[in-house]
N, C-alpha and C positions, 0 to 999 in steps of 0.2 A: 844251656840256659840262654832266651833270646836279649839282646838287649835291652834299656831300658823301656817297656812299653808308653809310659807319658810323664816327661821328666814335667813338672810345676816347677811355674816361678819363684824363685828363693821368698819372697814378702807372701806369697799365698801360702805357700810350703811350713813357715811358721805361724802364720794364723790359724792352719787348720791344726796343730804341732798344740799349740798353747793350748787351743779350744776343746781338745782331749785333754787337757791337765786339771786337777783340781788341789794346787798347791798349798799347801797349808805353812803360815807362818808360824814359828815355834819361837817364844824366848829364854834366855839363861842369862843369867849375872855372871858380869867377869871386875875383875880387877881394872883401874884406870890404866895400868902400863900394861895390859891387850889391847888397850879400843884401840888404834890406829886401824882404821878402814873399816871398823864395823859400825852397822847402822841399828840408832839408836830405837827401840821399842816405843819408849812415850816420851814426851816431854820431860825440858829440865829446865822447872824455876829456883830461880835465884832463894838461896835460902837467910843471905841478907845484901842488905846496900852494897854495892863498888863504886868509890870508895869506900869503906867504912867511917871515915875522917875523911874530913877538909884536909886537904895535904895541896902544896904547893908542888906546879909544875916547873920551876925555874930552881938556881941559885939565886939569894937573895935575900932581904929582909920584909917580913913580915908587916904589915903597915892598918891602918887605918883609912881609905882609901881618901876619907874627906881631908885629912891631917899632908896629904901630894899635890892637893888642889894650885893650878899657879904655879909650880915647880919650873923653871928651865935654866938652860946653860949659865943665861946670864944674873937669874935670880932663882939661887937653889932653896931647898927646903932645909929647915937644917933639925934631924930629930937626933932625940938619945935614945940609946942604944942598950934593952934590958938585960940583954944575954942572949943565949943561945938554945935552939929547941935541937937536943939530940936526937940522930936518927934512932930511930923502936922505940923511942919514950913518948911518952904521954906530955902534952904541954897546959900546965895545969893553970899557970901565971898569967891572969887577966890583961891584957896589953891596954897601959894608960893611954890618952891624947896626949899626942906631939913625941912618943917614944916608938922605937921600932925594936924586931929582935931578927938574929941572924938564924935564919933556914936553908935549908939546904934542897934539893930537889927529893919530893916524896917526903919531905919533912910535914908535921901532922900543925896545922893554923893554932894560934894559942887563942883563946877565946878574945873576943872583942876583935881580932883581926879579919879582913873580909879582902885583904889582897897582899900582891906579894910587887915590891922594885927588884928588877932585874940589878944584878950588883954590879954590869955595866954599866947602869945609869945611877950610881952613887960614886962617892968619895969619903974617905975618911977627912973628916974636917978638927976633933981632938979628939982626945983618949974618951972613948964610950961615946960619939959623936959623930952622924955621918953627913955629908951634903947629898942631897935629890934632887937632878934632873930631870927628871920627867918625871909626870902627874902619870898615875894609874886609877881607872876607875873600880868600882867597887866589881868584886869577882876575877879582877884580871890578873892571868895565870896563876890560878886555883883551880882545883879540883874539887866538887863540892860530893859531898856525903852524895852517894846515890846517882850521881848525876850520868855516870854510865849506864849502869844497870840497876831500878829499882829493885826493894825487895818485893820477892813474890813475879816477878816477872818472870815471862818464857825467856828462856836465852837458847835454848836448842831445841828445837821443831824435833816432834816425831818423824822416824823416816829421814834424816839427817847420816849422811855417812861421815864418820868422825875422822876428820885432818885434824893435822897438828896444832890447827889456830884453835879447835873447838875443844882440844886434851889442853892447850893451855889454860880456857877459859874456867873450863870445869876443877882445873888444880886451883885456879885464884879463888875459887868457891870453898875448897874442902871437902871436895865430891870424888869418893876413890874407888865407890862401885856403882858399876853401870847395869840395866837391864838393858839388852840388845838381840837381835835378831838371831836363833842358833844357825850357825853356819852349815852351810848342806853337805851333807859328804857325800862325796862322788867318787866310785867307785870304775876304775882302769883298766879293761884288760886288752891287753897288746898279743895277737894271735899272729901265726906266720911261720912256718917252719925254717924259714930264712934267717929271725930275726932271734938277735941275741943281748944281752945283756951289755949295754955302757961298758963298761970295766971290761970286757971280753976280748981277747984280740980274735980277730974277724978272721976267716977261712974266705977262699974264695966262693964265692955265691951267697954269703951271708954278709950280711948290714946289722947295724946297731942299732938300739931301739930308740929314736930319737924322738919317737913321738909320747912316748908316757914322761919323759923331763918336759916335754916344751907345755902337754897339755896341764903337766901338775904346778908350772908358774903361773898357767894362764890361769886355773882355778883359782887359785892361792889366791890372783891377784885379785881377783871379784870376788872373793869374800868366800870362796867355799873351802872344802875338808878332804883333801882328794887322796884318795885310799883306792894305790896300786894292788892288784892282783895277780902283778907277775906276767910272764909271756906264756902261752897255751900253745904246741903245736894247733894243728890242720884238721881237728879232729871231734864231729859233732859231738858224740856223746862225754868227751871231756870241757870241750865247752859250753854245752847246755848244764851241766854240774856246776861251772865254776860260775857261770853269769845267775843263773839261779839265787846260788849263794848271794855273788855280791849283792842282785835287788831286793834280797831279804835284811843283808845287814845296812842298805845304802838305802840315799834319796835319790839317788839316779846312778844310771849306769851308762859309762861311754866305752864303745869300742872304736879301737883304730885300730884300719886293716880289714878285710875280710866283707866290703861292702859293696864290690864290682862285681857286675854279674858275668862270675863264672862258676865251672863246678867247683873247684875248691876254695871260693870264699864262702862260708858259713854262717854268716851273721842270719842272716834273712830267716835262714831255717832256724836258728838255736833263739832269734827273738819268738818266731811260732810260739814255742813250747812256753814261754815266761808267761803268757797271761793274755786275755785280752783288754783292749781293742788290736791289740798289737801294730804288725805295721800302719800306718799312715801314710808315708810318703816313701816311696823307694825310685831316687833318681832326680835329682834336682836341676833346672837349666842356667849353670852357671858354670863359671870356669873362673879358677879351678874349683873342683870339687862334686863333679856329677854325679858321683856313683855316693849318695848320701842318703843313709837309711834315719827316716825320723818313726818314734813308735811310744806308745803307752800299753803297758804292761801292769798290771794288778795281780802280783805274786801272792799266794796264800795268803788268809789271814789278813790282806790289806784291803782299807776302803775304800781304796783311791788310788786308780792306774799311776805307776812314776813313769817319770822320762827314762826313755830310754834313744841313744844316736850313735848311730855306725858311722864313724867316719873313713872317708877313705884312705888309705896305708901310707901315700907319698905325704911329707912332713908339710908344703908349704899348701896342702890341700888341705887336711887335716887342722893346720889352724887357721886358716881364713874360714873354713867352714864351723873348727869350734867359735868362733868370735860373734857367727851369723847366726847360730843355735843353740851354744853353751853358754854363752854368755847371756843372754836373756832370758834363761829357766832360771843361773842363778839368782840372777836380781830378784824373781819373781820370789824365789825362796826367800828373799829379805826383805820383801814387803817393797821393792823398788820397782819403778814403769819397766817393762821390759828393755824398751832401749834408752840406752843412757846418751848425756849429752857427751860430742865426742867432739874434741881442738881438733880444727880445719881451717885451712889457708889456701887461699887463691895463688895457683900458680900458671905457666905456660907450659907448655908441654915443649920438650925439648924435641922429640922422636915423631913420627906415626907411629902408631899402635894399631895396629890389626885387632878386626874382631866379626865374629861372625853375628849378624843381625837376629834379632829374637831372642839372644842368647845374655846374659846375665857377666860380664867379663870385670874382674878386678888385678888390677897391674900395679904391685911393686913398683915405687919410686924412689929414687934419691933427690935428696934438696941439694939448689945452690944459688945464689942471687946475684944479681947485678942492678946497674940503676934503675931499671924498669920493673924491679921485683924479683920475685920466685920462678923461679924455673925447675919444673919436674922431669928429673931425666927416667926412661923406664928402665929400669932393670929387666933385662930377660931372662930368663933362667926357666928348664923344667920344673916339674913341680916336685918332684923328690929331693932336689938341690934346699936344705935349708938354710945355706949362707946368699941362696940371692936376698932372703928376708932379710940375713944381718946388715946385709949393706943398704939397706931400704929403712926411707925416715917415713915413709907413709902407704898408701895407698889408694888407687885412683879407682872411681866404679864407673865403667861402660855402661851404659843406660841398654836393654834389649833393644831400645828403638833405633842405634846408634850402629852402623858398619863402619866402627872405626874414628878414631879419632886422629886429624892431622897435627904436624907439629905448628906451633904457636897457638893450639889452640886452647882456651882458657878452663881450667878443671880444679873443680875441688878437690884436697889431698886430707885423707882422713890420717892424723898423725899417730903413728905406732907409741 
């Protein structure tokens, strides 16, 4: 089989990759202790006021704001003292002129009160009697009904991927089921006569399957359903069977391994058989990762070609390549822009890095600083090596225009 005949640039390579897709977003209700990192369907208004009460932001007493007017060190105010508004109760006792009551933080205003003395700035002056030092004006440190969040307002955007600031929000509402995006399942299968099972102890010439773990975090962690299908020797007609299957039961199918051109890698020929438009791109201009099969496939019975990407076999090819492919189908399946925004920091480059010009190059880094900032040191490593990732806080991208980058030279580091 000859080489690749016209490897495309990784940004063309997925344009033309998406523009064969026609993803369909699907929703399902889950429970509030799922949503962490799922993206929300519609909109979520407020279904009443936050606060629901005037409640006091401070320790302190309750006050009348005009009743502090004048107030300081050396002429206090001097009010009585009605009692006390428990915390979860209701404060039902209209608060007179020239009397105050003791609250407590989150404690709910007794009616007539429109602010709160910090209880640093009083004294006890006798029994049921305090001195005030300082004036407060009217609303100061209070929380008014509403004044966070109206009701009926938006408080979470559609298309919103849900952190834990937006599951807190939603519990201070009473909101414990969600409609959200169904998550796409993605379907694995790991080929190779070499390759054996995690848990296996390894014979010489066999390696461990280290790319159906690393790819089933990476899904997980962009929101999809990744459903292994085990490791397949070398062998067309059993892996035309099993990938088959999985695009019938799945919304995409990833292989890893089996996408370099030779005779016994098998992807190329076993996507044939799935459906068309099939392949798309076979051989991309980037390093790592050239031998990368992108395809759409329309297995029986369906309307609409799925993804389908061969990745190449070595581990740190395999996920720099799923991160630049995988990950922007699944957003798409969640109704998200294909590429997400990604933490990046300016650092110097510790090394030269070699690279060949036209070519697409991403280089493994470690962080470390000194007074003038970030310093990117490169990790070198082959690409079958997956602990040079582990030791890697980011990644640096060589521009094709670029043969090479010298040390101190200034680079964005996309962080892992």
């Amino acid at each position: 089989m000859p080489e690749f005949l016209e490897l495309v640039p990784p940004d063309d390579a997925l344009k033309l990759f998406l523009a064969n897709l026609n993803l369909q977003v699907e929703s399902e209700w889950i429970d509030l202790s799922q949503a962490l990192g799922r993206v929300l369907s519609r909109p979520i208004h407020a279904p009443h006021p936050l606060p629901t009460f005037n409640r006091s932001s401070v320790d302190g007493y309750a006050v009348r704001a005009e009743d502090t007017y004048g107030a300081s060190d050396g002429f206090p105010v001097y009010l009585m003292v009605s009692g006390e508004v428990k915390m979860g109760t209701t404060a039902n006792m209209p608060l007179q002129p020239c009397y105050c009551t003791l609250i407590h933080t989150g404690g709910m205003l007794p009616p007539g009160a429109d602010a709160v003395v910090m209880v640093e700035h009083t004294q006890s002056a006798r029994q049921n009697e305090i001195e005030v030092y300082r004036p407060v004006a009217n609303g100061e440190n209070v929380l008014k009904e509403g004044e966070d969040v109206a009701s009926g307002q938006e408080i979470i955007a559609a298309g919103a991927v849900l952190r834990p600031e937006e599951i807190g929000g939603l519990a201070a509402f009473g909101i414990t089921q969600l409609e959200v995006a169904r998550q796409p399942r993605v379907a694995i299968i790991s080929s190779g006569d070499e390759i054996v099972p995690i848990e296996q102890d390894i014979q010489p010439g066999q390696v461990r399957d280290v790319n159906t773990s690393t790819l089933k975090a990476l899904i997980t962690m962009h929101g999809g359903d990744p459903v292994p299908y085990g490791i397949l020797p070398d062998q067309l007609e059993g892996l035309a069977r099993a990938a088959s299957q999985a695009l019938q039961d799945c919304d995409m199918l990833v292989f890893t391994a089996g996408s370099s051109a030779s005779v016994r890698d098998l992807t190329a020929e076993v996507i044939k058989r799935l459906g068309a438009p099939g392949v798309l791109v076979h051989g991309v201009n980037v390093r790592p990762g050239k031998p990368t099969i992108l395809a759409a496939c329309a297995p029986a019975g369906s309307a609409f070609p799925k993804p389908v990407i061969g990745l190449p076999g070595n581990p740190v090819s395999a996920l720099v390549i799923a991160r630049l492919f995988v990950v922007p189908v699944l957003r798409l399946f969640q109704g998200l822009p294909a590429r997400a925004l990604q933490p990046t920091l300016s650092a110097r480059l510790a090394l030269n890095v070699p690279s060949q010009a036209g070519r697409e190059d991403w280089v493994p880094v470690k962080l470390s600083g000194d007074q003038a900032g970030w310093i990117a040191e490169p990790v070198f490593g082959k690409s079958n090596y997956i602990v040079s990732l582990i030791r890697a806080d980011g990644l640096v991208r060589i521009p094709p225009s670029a043969n090479g980058l010298s040390a101190g030279a200034s680079v964005e580091v996309i962080l892992l």
